[in-house]
N, C-alpha and C positions, 0 to 999 in steps of 0.2 A: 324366829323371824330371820329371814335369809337377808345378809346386807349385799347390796346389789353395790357396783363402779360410781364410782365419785360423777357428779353433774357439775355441770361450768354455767355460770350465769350469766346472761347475755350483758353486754356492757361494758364499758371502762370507767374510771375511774373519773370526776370533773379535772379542769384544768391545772388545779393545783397540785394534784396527784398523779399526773398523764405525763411525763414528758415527752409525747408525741404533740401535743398539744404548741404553734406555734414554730413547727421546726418544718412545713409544706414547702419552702421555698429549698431549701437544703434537699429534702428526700428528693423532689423533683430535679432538682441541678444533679445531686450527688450521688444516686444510689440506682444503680441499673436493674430495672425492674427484676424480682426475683430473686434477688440479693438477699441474701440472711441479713437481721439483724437482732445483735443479743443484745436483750433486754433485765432488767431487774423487775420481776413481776412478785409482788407480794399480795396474798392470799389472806382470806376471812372464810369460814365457814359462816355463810347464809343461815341457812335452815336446815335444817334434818327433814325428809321427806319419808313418812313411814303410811304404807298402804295393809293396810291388818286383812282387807280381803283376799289380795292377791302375798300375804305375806311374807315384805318385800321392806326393804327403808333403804335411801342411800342421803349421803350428805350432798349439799348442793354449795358451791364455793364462789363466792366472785372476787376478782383484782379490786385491791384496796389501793395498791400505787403503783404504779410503772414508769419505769426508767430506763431507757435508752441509755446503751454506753456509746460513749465517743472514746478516741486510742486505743491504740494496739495492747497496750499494755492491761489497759482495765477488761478488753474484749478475751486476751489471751486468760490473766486471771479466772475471768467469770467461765470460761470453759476449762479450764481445769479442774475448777470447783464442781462443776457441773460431770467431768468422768470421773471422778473421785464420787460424786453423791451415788452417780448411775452406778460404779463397781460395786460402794458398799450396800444398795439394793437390789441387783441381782447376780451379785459375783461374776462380772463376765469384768474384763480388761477394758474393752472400751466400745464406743457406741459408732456403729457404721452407718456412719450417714455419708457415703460417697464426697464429694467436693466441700461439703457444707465448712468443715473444720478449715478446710487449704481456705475456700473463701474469704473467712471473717478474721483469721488469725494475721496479724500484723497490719491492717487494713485501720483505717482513720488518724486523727492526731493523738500525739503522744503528750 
């Protein structure tokens, strides 16, 4: 059986586990449309989806909790963490995302 790309399951997380949840008045005042924002997103595999006709399975995953970072500090951390994971999974040095990194690095409170 061929295992096919990982599937994302539509949804977030209820209010206890969202920390988007309660902070509209902030993104509105504070964040210029388009703006990155790095988040702590943890994962559950759902289900396994296997198709035996078309023989075919891939896993299906949904966010279990999500967290917004606020400061510089904890934003810069989580993207260092994040080219450091991206290196040791495809050995490349770092991930080109144009503006994205200059945007969010140093950006909120400390």
């Amino acid at each position: 059986m061929e295992t096919k790309p990982t599937s994302f399951a539509r949804g977030v997380p209820a209010e206890q586990r969202n920390g988007f949840y309660g902070i509209e008045d902030e993104l509105i005042a504070g964040a210029p449309q388009g703006e990155p924002i790095v988040a702590i997103a943890v994962y559950a595999v759902d289900e396994v989806v296997s198709k035996e006709l078309a023989g075919e399975q891939y896993p299906v995953v949904k966010i279990v909790h999500l967290e917004p970072l606020r400061g510089a500090k904890d934003v810069t951390a989580a993207l260092k963490l994040r080219d450091a994971a991206y290196k040791a999974r495809t050995s490349q040095d770092a991930l080109d995302l144009g503006d994205v990194d200059d945007d969010t690095r140093g950006e909120g409170d400390d």
